[in-house]
C-alpha positions, 0 to 999 in steps of 0.5 A: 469546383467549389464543393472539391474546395470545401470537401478538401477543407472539411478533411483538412479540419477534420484530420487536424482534429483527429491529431489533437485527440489522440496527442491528448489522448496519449499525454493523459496516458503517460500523465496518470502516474498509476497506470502509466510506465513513466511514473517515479514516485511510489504508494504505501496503502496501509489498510487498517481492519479487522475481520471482526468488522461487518464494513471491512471486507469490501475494504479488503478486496479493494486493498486485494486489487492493489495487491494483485495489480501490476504495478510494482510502485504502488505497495499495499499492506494490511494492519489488523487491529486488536479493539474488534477482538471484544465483540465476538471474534477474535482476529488471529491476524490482530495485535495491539501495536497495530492499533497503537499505530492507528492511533497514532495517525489519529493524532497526526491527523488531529482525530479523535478516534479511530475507525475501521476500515481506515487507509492510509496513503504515504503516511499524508493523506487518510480516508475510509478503506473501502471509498475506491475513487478517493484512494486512487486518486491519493495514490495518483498524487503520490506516485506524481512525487519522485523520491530522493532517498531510496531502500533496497532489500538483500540476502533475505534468507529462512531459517529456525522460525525467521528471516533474516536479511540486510538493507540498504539506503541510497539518499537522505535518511535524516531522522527517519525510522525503519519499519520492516514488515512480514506480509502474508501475501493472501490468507482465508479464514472461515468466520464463526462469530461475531459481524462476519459470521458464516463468511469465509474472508479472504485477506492480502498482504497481512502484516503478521510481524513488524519492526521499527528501528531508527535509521541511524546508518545506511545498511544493516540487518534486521530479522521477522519471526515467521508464524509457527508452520507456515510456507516461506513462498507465502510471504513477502517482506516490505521496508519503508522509510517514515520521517520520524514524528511527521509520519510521510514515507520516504521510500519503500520497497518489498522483496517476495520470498 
């Protein structure tokens, strides 16, 4: 009699165990802003780099990951820098406002110089582009902060070298700028010079045109230049609100074509 107590204990105990591991275990899940459902917030990954730059690819596969993933918050783009070009290889993605951009994180951010590969989180937090753990967990603590202003993107349509397309935004858009970028969604390239020689790269969501206008009303129009012979199905168009000055995001979006 005695052993059926304890046996009825010990499966008591044990089943209540059970029920506290997976409560825990389904709390995380929906607590991990990346791969749970529930998840209001968004990411902007901007991946400055170049492809003149030996340390740059494993930051371009990384950025590639996002690019592919499922989630449809977290919104990667690829920056290619101008200031690699002098060193063996010119960058047929790379533009000197890029780099501007850069260096104008550099001072947000109180720095001195700027590097490649170099990600950028929701215009708050920068780390190297290719340290993996350090920007999933910045994504993670942006997707964790729900958005009060939101931007759309409609009618996008092709035509004479360009697209063109209106937006519109929902909430606050006090002192903010509107950056509209055209992003080929994966490119290769045969390296024949430079750190990378010999290496066939592949890079995601290229930035290949880029605008910024200040938000002064809640819709209007915009247009990015399509490069000569290139298939619209390859492009996606990406929109993103940043406070003026201070540099956080907004709100994003992104529409393929």
């Amino acid at each position: 009699m005695k052993r059926f107590f304890l046996f009825l204990l010990l499966f008591a105990a044990a089943s209540l165990i059970l029920v506290f591991i997976t409560a825990s275990a389904d709390g995380n899940k929906i607590a991990n802003p990346v791969t749970g459902k529930t998840a209001e917030g968004f990411a902007l990954v901007e991946l400055f780099t170049s492809q003149g730059c030996s340390s740059c690819p494993a930051a371009d596969r990384l950025l590639g990951s996002y690019a592919t993933g499922s989630n449809d918050h977290i919104i990667p783009i690829a920056f290619h820098v101008d200031y690699w070009n002098r060193l063996g290889w010119h960058d047929p993605f790379s533009n000197a406002a890029f780099s501007d951009r850069q260096r104008a994180y550099a001072d947000r951010f109180n720095s001195e110089t700027v590097y490649t590969p170099q990600a950028v989180v929701n215009g708050r937090e920068e780390m190297v582009g290719s340290d993996a753990s350090t920007i999933a967990a910045a994504v993670s603590r942006a997707m964790a902060v729900q958005s009060t202003t939101t931007v759309s993107i409609n009618n996008a349509v092709a035509k004479a070298g360009a697209i063109s397309f209106s937006y519109n935004i929902t909430g606050s858009y006090d002192k903010a700028v509107i950056n509209a970028a055209l992003v080929q969604r994966q490119v290769q390239t045969a390296i024949r010079a430079g750190e990378n020689r010999g290496v066939n790269l592949l890079n995601y969501n290229v930035v290949r045109d880029f605008k910024t206008i200040a938000a002064l009303q809640n819709t209007g129009t915009l247009e990015l230049n399509l490069p000569a012979g290139a298939k619209v199905a390859d492009f996606s168009i990406v929109i993103f609100l940043q406070r003026e000055g201070q540099r956080e995001m907004m709100a994003v979006t992104k529409k393929d074509m």
